[in-house]
Structures are given as C-alpha cells and as structure tokens.
C-alpha positions as semicolon CSV with decimal commas, in nm:
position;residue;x (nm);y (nm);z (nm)
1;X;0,000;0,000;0,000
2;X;0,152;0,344;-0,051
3;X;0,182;0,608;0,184
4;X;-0,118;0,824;0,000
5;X;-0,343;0,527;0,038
6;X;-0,285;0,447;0,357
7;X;-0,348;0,815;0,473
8;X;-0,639;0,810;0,303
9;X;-0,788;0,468;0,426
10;X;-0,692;0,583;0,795
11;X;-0,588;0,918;0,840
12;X;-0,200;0,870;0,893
13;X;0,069;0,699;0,781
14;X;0,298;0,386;0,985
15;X;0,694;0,408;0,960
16;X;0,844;0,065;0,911
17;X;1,096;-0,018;1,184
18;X;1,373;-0,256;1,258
19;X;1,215;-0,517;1,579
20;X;1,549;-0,417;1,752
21;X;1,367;-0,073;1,821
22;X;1,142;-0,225;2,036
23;X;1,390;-0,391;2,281
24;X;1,516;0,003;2,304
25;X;1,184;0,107;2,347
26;X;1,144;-0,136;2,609
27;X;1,502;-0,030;2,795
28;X;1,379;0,315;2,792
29;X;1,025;0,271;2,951
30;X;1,236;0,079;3,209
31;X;1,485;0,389;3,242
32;X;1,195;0,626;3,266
33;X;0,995;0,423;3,513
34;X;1,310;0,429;3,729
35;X;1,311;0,806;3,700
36;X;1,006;0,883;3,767
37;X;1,027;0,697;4,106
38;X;1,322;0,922;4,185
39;X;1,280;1,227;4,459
40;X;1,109;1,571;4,297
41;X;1,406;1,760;4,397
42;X;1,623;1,511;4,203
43;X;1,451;1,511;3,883
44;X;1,411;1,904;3,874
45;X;1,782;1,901;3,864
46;X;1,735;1,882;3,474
47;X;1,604;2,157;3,417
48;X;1,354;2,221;3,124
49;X;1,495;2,462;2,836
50;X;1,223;2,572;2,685
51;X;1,030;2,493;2,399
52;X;1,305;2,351;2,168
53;X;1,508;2,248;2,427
54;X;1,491;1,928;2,670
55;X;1,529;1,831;3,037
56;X;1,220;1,770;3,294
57;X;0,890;1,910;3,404
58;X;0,646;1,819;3,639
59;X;0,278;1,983;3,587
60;X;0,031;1,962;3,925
61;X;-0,282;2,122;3,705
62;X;-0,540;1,926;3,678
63;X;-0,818;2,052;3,482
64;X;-1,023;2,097;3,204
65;X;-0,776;2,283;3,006
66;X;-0,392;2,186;3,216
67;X;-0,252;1,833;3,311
68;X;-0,138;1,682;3,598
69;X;0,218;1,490;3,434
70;X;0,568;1,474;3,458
71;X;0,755;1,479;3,090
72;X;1,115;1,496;3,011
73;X;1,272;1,623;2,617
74;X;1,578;1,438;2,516
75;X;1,749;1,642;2,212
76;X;2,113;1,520;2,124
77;X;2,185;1,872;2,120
78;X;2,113;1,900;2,488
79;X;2,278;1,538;2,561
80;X;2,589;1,643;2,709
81;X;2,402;1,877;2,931
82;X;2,206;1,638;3,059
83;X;2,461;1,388;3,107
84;X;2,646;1,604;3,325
85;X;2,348;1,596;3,517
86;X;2,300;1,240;3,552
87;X;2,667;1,286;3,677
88;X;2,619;1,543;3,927
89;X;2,297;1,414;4,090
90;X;2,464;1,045;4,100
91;X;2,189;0,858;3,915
92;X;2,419;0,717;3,655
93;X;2,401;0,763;3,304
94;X;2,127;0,438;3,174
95;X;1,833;0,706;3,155
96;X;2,061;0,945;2,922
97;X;2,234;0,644;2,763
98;X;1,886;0,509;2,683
99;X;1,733;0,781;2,518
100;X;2,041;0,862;2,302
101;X;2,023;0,481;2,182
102;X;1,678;0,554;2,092
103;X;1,766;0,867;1,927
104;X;2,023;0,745;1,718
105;X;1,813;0,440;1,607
106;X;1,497;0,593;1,523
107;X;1,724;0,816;1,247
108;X;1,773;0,565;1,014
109;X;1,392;0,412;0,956
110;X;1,285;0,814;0,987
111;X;1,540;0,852;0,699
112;X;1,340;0,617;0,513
113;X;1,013;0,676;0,577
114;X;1,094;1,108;0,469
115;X;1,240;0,931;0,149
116;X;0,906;0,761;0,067
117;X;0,713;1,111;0,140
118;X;0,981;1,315;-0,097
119;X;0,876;1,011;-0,369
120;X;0,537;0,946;-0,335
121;X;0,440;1,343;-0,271
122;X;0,708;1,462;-0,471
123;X;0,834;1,654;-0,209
124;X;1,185;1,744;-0,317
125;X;1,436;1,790;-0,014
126;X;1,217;1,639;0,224
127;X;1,457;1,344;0,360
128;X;1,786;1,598;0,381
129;X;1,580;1,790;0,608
130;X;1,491;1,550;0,793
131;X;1,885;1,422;0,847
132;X;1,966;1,829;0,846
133;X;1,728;1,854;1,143
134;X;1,822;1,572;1,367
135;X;2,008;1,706;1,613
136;X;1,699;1,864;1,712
137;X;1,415;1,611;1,713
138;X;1,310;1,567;2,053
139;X;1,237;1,252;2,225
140;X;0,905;1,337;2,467
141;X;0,836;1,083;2,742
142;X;0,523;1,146;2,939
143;X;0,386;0,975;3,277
144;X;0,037;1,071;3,396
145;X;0,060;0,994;3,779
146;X;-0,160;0,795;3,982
147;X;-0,364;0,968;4,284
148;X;-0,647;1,139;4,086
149;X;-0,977;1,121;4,235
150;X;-1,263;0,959;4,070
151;X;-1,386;1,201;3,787
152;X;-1,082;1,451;3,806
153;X;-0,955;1,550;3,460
154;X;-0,589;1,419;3,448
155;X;-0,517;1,524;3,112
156;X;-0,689;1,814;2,913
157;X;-0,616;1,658;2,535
C-alpha cells in the first residue's frame, strides 16, 4: 500500500521499523519508570529549556484545560548537558544512555520513511531535512501519575 493510500484509508501513515527498536523502546520505559520513582528535587535538577530544548517538568494542574504529568525532552543537542546531570545528581548515566540509543536508532527508519514522502508526494528535499534537522528532534516521554480522584480531569487533550 503506498503512503497516499494508507493516509487516506486511515488518516495517517505507519513508519516501518527494525524489531530491535522495540527492545530500546522497552530499555527506555524501564529507564523512565526508574526516574520517575526518583525524589522531585532530584529530577528538577534537569532543568527544562524551553520549547526547543529538553530536560524535565512536572505539571500539578489538573483541569479541564492543564494536566497533571511529569515529561522529560531528550534532544542530542542537549545530551551532554544532561549527562552532566546524571553525573552530578549520582543517578548514573542508563536514563541518558537510553534515550540517546533511541535517538540514534529511530534516524535511520525516519530517513526512510521522509524518502518515501519526498517520492510518493514529490516533495523534493524532504529526507535531507529531515537528516539536516536531527540534532533537534526531541524525544518526549510522558507519565500521567496515579492519585487522581474519581472524575478529576488528568489530562486536558
């Protein structure tokens, strides 16, 4: 099927991906679950850069139009910042190590999949600017915490 039909039959498109992706996927739900059990004062450490950037944020608005979440933004551009972090605050360096994996892996079957768009759309340019732009694709993790009451909105979207 190409990518037009399948849009068209459901609305978006799949990207094909090697099955070693999902063991990554699975190391870094691991490494985020470990996080997220770590003190508040620890995880603020990393520091959230804005809206291009990375690091961590924790949201306590619950309500029809906020969320109540913790998310963290890997960027490989930010890696070495948070690294250091890791360092400093003595968690060790899976969590980082994780995401970069996951970074670096995605890139190739990405690579692809923008190649198929620039063919089948005729989209000249397309899959350079994807490569061109990789260094600041963001990895989002989100966890929705439990402790809501019955009926609270957790999540606004």
């Amino acid at each position: 099927m190409t990518l037009k039909e399948e849009m068209q039959k459901f609305g978006f498109a799949t990207v094909n991906y090697p099955s070693y992706l999902t063991r990554l996927v699975r190391e870094m739900m691991g490494s985020w679950q470990t996080f997220c059990e770590l003190p508040l004062q620890t995880k603020s450490r990393f520091t959230y850069t804005g809206d291009a950037g990375a690091g961590y944020e924790f949201k306590d608005e619950p309500g029809a139009t906020k969320d109540r979440k913790e998310n963290f933004h890997f960027t490989i551009s930010e890696m070495n910042r948070l690294v250091a972090i890791s360092n400093e605050t003595g968690i060790g360096r899976r969590f980082a190590d994780n995401a970069l994996s996951l970074l670096i892996a995605i890139r190739s079957p990405l690579g692809d999949f923008a190649q198929r768009l620039e063919g089948e759309f005729g989209l000249e340019g397309v899959r350079d600017e994807v490569f061109e732009s990789w260094s600041r694709w963001f990895l989002r993790l989100l966890h929705y915490p439990p402790g809501a009451e019955l009926g609270q909105i957790i999540a606004a979207h």
